[in-house]
Residue, then its C-alpha position, 0 to 999 in steps of 0.5 A: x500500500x502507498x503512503x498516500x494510500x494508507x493516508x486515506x486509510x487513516x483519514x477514514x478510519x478517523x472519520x468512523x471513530x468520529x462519527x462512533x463517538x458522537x453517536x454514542x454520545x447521542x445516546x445519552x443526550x440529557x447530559x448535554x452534547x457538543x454544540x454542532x451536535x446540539x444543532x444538529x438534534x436540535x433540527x432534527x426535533x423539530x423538522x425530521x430527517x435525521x441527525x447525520x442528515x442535518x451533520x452533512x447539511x451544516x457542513x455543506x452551508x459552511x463549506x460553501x461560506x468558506x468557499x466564498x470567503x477563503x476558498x484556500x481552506x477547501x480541499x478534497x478533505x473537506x467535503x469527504x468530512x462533510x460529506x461521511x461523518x454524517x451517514x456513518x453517525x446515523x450508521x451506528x445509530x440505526x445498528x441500534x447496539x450502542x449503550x443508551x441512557x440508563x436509570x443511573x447517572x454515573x453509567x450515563x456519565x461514563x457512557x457520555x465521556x466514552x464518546x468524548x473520548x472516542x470522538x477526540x482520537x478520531x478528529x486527531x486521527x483524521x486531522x493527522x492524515x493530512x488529507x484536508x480540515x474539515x468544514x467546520x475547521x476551515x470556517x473557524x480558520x476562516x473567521x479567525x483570519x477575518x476577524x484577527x481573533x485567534x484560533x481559540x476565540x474565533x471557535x470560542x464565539x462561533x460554538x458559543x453562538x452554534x450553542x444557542x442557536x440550538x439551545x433555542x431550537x430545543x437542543x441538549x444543553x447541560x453540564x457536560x456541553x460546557x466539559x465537552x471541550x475541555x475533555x475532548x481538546x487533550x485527547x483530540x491533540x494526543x492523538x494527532x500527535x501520536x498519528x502524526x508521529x507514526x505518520x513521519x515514521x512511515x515515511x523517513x523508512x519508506x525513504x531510507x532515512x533512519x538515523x544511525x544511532x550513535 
């Protein structure tokens, strides 16, 4: 298999860890989710659907704001990730064999911060590959670079504003919305970091560029 074969591989497979860890978070929605997922079943409440569906659609609006605005953020990856995070979402979904909310809040809370997790090592996982950011990525880039805001801010005020735009459309806003961040963000830069060092790897043997130990 090719390098770039095998970039896709990976870029894929952190797309499915991604698509996974929300679903599962979605099972235990009362706890609060991420707030692009709160929009997302917050829509898909209210005009059916369904919640994948309402993933591609907002992602497809924000490519095409980027590609009016900076259209250097657009790439092939771009649309893969707007275009697959959805489908595989609803794919887990409707297998119907993740845990769902239970009578107990510690086992909904560990269930909840096993998607956080799942879902931070598939975004380091496909960031990682190389192969394009996605569409919500590439609008935070973009009005980060509009706006002077830094990166951090410029995702602070657009999730900020996401969140309550859902919260009013009657999304799942509550504790763990507010912890999302904080958890996943760690997990989703270890990840990348071990991804992309295994990555280099790869590469500096494909080339023969091993380092003679002293």
């Amino acid at each position: 298999m090719s390098l770039r074969l095998f970039r896709y591989f990976i870029f894929f497979l952190g797309l499915t860890f991604f698509g996974l860890g929300n679903a599962i978070a979605v099972n235990v929605q009362s706890l609060g989710l991420h707030p692009w997922e709160v929009l997302n079943v917050a829509l898909f409440e209210r005009f059916g659907f369904t919640i994948g569906t309402w993933s591609v659609m907002c992602g497809l609006v924000l490519v095409l704001i980027v590609f009016v605005v900076d259209r250097k953020y657009i790439n092939i990856g771009t649309f893969l990730n707007a275009l697959s995070i959805g489908p595989i979402m609803d794919f887990f979904l409707h297998l119907n064999i993740l845990p769902h909310e239970t009578a107990h809040w510690w086992l909904n809370i560990l269930i909840l911060l096993t998607g956080i997790i799942i879902t931070g090592i598939g975004g380091g996982i496909y960031v990682a590959a190389g192969i394009g950011a996605g569409p919500r990525d590439g609008f935070m880039l973009s009005v980060s670079e509009k706006t002077g805001l830094s990166v951090s801010w410029a995702r602070i005020v657009v999730e900020s504003i996401i969140l309550i735009i859902g919260f009013i459309l009657g999304g799942p806003v509550f504790i763990m919305t507010f912890a999302y961040t904080f958890i996943q963000s760690p997990v989703f830069q270890f990840s990348m970091k071990l991804m992309r060092s295994f990555i280099v790897s790869l590469e500096k043997k494909r080339k023969g560029q091993f380092e003679v130990p002293l």
